[in-house]
C-alpha positions as CSV (number, residue, x, y, z in Angstrom):
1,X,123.8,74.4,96.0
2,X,121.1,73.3,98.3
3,X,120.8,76.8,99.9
4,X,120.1,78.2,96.4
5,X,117.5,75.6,96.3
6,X,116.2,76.3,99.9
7,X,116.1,80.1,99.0
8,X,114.3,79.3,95.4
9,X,111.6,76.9,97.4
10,X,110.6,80.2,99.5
11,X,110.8,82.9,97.2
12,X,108.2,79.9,95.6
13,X,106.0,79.5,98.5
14,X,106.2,83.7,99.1
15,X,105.4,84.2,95.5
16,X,101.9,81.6,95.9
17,X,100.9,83.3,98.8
18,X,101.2,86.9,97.5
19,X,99.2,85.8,94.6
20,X,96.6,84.1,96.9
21,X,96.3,87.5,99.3
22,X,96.0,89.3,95.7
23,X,92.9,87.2,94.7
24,X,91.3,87.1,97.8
25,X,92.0,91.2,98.6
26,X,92.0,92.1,94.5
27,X,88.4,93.3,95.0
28,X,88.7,95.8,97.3
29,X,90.9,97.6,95.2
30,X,89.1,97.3,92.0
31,X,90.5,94.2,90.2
32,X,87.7,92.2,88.7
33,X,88.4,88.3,88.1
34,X,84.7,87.6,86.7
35,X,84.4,86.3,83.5
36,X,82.7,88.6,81.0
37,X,78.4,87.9,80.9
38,X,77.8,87.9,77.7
39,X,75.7,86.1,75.6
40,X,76.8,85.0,72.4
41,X,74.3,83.3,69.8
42,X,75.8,81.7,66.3
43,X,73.9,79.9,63.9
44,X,75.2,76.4,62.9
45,X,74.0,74.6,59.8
46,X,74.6,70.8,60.9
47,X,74.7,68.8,57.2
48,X,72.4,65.9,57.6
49,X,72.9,63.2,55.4
């Protein structure tokens, strides 16, 4: 049981590093993590009493 659990803990730590090396290199291939720049305006009527 505790080799299952050893193997689990690095396919863990393998897994967080792939997906660190994917953000950090992700650009250079075309994926774009930026958040879309839009601006959005909506009217609020506040009721004042």
């Amino acid at each position: 049981m505790g080799r299952l659990i050893k193997w689990l803990f690095y396919l863990l730590v393998l897994c967080a590093l792939v997906l660190v090396a994917y953000v950090y290199v992700g650009p250079y291939f075309g994926a774009d993590f930026s958040p879309p720049q839009d601006e959005i305006r909506v009217p609020v009527q506040l009721d004042g009493k």
